[in-house]
C-alpha positions in Angstrom: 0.0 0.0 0.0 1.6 3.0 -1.1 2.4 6.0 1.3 0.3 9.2 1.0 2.2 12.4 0.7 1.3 15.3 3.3 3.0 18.0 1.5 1.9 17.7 -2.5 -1.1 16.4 -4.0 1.4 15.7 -7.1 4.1 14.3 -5.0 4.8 10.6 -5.5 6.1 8.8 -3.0 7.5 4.8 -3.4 5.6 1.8 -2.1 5.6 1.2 1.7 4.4 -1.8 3.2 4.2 0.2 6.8 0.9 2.6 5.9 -0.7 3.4 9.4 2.2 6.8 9.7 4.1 8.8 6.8 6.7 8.9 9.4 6.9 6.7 11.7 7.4 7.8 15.8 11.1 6.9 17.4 9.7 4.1 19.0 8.3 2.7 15.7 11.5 2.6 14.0 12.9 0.9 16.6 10.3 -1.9 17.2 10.7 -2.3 13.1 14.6 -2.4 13.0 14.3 -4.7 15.9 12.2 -6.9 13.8 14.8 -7.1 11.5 17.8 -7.9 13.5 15.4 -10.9 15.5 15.3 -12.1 11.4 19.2 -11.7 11.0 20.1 -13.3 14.8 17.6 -16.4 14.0 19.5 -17.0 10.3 23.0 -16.5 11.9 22.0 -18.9 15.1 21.1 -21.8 12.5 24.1 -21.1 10.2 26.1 -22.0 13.4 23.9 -24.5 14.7 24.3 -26.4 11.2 28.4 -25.9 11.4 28.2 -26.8 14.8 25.9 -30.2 13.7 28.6 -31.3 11.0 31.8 -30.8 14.0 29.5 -32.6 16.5 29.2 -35.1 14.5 33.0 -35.8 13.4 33.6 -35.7 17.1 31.3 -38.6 17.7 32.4 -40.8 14.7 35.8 -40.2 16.0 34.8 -41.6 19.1 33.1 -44.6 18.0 36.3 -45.6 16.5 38.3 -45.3 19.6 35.6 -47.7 21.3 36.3 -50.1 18.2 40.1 -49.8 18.4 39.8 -50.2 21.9 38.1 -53.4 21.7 40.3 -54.4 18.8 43.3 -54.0 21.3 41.1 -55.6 24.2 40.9 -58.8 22.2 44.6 -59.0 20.8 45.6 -58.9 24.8 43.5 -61.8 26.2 46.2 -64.3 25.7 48.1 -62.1 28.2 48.0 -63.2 31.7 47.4 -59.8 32.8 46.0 -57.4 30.5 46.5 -54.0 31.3 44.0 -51.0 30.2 44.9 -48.9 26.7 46.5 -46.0 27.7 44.1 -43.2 26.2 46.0 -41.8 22.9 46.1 -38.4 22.1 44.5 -37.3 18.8 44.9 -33.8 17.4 42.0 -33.9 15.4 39.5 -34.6 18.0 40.9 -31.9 19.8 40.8 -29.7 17.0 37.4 -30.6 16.7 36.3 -30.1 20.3 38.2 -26.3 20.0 35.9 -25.9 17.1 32.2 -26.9 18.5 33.3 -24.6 21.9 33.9 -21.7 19.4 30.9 -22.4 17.8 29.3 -22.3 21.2 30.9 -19.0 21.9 29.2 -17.3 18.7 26.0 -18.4 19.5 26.1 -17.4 23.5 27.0 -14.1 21.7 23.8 -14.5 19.7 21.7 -15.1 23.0 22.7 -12.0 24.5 21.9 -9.7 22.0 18.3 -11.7 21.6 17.8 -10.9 24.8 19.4 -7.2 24.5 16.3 -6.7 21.8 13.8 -7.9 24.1 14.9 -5.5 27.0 14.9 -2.9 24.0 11.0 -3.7 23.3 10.1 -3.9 27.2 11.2 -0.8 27.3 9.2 0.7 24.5 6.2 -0.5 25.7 6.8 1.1 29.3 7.7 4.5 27.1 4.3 4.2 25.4 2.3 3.2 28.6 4.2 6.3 30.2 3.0 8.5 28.0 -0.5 7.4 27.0 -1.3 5.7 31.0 -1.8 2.3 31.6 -4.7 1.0 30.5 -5.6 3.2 27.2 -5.5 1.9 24.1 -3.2 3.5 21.5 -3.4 2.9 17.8 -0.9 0.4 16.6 2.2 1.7 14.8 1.6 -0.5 12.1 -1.3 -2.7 11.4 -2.8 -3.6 14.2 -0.2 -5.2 16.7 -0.5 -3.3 19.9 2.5 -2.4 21.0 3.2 -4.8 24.2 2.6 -7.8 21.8 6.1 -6.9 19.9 7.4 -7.8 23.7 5.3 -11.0 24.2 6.8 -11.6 21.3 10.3 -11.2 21.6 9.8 -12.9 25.4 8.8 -16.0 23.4 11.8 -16.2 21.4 14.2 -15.3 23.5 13.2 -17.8 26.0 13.2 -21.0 23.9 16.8 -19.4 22.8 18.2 -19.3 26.1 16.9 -23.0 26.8 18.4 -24.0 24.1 21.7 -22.5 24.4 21.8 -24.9 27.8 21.4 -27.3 25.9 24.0 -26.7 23.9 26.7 -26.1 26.5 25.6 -29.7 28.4 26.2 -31.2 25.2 29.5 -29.2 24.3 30.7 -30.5 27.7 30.3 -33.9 27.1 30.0 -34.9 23.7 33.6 -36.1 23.6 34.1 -37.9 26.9 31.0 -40.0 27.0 31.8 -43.4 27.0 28.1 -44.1 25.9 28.0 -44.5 22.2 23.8 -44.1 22.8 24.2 -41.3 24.4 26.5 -39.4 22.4 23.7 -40.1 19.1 21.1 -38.6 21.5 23.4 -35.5 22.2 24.0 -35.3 18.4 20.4 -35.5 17.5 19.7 -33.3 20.4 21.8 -30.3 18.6 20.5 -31.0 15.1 16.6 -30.6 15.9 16.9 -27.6 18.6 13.9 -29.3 21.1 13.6 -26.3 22.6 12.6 -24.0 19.6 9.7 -24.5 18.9 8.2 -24.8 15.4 6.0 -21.7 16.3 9.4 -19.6 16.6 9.5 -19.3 12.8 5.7 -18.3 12.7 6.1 -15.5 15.3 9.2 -14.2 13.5 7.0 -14.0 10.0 4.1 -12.2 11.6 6.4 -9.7 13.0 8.0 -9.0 10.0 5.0 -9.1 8.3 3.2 -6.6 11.2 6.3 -3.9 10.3 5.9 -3.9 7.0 9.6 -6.4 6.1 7.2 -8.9 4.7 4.6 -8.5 1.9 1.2 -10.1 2.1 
């Protein structure tokens, strides 16, 4: 829906997908760029979380074949009379490995923060708008028709299932490569690939707010 000039009835002005203002308030414009960086936080966060899948799960193939050497090694001593334990052997790759998933780890914590920077962002745009206007009255919606302390319900949501999932993530970063449970370590690898914790409604809520400030088309 195009904008409408306030200055010249001749004046042209190029689409807009935010109509309710010409221009929008302070607080608009911040609720809208916040919108977009949720959108750019969410695409970075599964970038990582797919480099972080594909480490994750070099780390547990290298393991299994430890178990399998181990065994290998087991068996080729039982003619001893006493068979002593494999000394663990160090290998460079699953360290290298390991450095890489707790780097990963580290952008992603980095991710969280600033998820949850946004959402203090929104609270407090919503106790600037119920400052001004009183609790209780109903303003118009700066866009379409969102009020405004939705954009914080919201952003709550997300952030939340972000933060549960970044525990997640550091149980499983912690102990990916020293469980001696080769179930286990396929449950902590599944674990990190389908993100239990966000919820298939997290990419709903995203759209609608992008679509509410005027990033998505209808």
């Amino acid at each position: 829906m195009a904008s409408i000039s306030l200055f010249s009835h001749t004046a042209k002005t190029p689409p807009d997908n935010t109509p309710r203002r010409a221009v929008l308030s302070v607080s608009a414009r911040k609720i809208k760029d916040n919108a977009a960086d949720w959108h750019n936080l969410m695409m970075k966060w599964e970038r990582l979380n797919d480099n972080g899948f594909t480490t994750a799960n070099k780390i547990v193939n290298m393991r299994i074949s430890e178990f399998q050497d181990n065994k290998l090694e087991i068996a080729c001593d039982n003619n001893a009379t006493e068979p002593e334990k494999p000394t663990p052997k160090y290998n460079e790759e699953l360290d290298n490995c390991c450095a890489e998933l707790l780097e990963t780890l580290k952008h992603m914590t980095k991710i969280q923060l600033k998820m949850e920077k946004l959402t203090s962002t929104t609270k407090a745009i919503c106790d600037l708008e119920t400052f001004h206007h009183g609790a209780g009255n109903c303003t118009a919606p700066f866009f379409h028709t969102w009020p405004t302390p939705y954009f914080y319900e919201v952003c709550l949501k997300l952030s939340e299932m972000y933060k549960k999932e970044l525990k997640l993530k550091q149980t499983i970063v912690q102990d990916i490569a020293h469980s001696a449970d080769q179930d286990l370590m396929m449950v902590y690898l599944s674990s990190w690939l389908y993100q239990p914790y966000i919820e298939n409604s997290s990419t709903l809520l995203l759209e609608a707010m992008l679509l509410e400030t005027g990033h998505r088309q209808c």
